[in-house]
N, C-alpha and C positions, 0 to 999 in steps of 0.2 A: 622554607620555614618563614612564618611571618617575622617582621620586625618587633613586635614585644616579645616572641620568644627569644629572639637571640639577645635583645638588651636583657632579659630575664637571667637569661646563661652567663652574662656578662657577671650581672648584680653576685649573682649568684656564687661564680668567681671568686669575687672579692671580697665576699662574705667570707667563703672559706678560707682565702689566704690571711685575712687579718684574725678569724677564730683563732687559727693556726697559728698566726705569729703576730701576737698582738703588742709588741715590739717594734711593728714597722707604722711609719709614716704613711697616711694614706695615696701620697705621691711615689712614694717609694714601692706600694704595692703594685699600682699601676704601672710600673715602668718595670717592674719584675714580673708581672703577668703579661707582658710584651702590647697592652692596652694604651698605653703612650710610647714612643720610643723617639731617639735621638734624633734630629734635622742631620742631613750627611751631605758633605761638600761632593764636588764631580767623583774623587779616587775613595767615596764610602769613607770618608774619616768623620768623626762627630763633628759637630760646629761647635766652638763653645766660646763665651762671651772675653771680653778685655780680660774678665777675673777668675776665669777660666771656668765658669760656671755650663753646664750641660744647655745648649736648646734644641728645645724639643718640637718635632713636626705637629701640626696641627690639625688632627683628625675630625674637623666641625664637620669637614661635606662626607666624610666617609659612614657608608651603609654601615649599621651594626654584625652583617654576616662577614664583614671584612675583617674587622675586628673581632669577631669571633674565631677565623681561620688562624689570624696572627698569634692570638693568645694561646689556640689549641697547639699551634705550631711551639711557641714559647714552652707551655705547658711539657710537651714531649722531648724539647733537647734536654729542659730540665731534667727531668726521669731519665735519660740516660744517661746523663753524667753522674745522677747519685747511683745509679747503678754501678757504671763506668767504678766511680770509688770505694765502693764495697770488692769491686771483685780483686781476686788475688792474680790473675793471670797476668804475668808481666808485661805481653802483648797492649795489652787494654791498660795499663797504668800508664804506658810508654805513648800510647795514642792519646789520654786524657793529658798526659802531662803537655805534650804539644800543641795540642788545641788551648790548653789554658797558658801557656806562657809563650808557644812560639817558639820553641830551642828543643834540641834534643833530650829525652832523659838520663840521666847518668845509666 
């Protein structure tokens, strides 16, 4: 796919997300549609400044299909965790609860 379609897709994106939730901060959207994401030391932990502020990796050299992949990927764990929390089966509450906080669920 050419490169103005995927920045297209991109734009596109985050049109809907801020239709949608016109509540968030335009840096805030991007970093929930996985479009920017966190700088991560050797063991994957965030970087974050003296003031414990987020930094964020630097996607200038990166292709727009790369960033299309990551969003799409973004896009998709989201939907199953709203899924994840609609359902009633205790299985899947018990699995979401551990993914979100790391501990067992009661």
């Amino acid at each position: 796919m050419p490169r103005a379609e995927r920045n297209a897709e991109i734009l596109q994106a985050l049109t809907d997300v801020l239709a949608e939730h016109p509540d968030l901060r335009f840096g805030q959207a991007l970093l929930c549609l996985g479009i920017i994401e966190p700088a991560r030391d050797d063991r994957g932990e965030p970087l974050r400044t003296p003031g414990q502020r987020l930094l964020m990796r630097d996607p200038f050299h990166e292709e727009p299909g790369e960033t299309v992949l990551r969003m799409r990927a973004t896009l998709a764990r989201a939907q199953e965790q709203q899924a994840a929390r609609r359902s009633t089966d205790p299985d899947v509450q018990a699995a979401l609860h551990r993914a979100m906080h790391g501990v067992q669920h009661p």
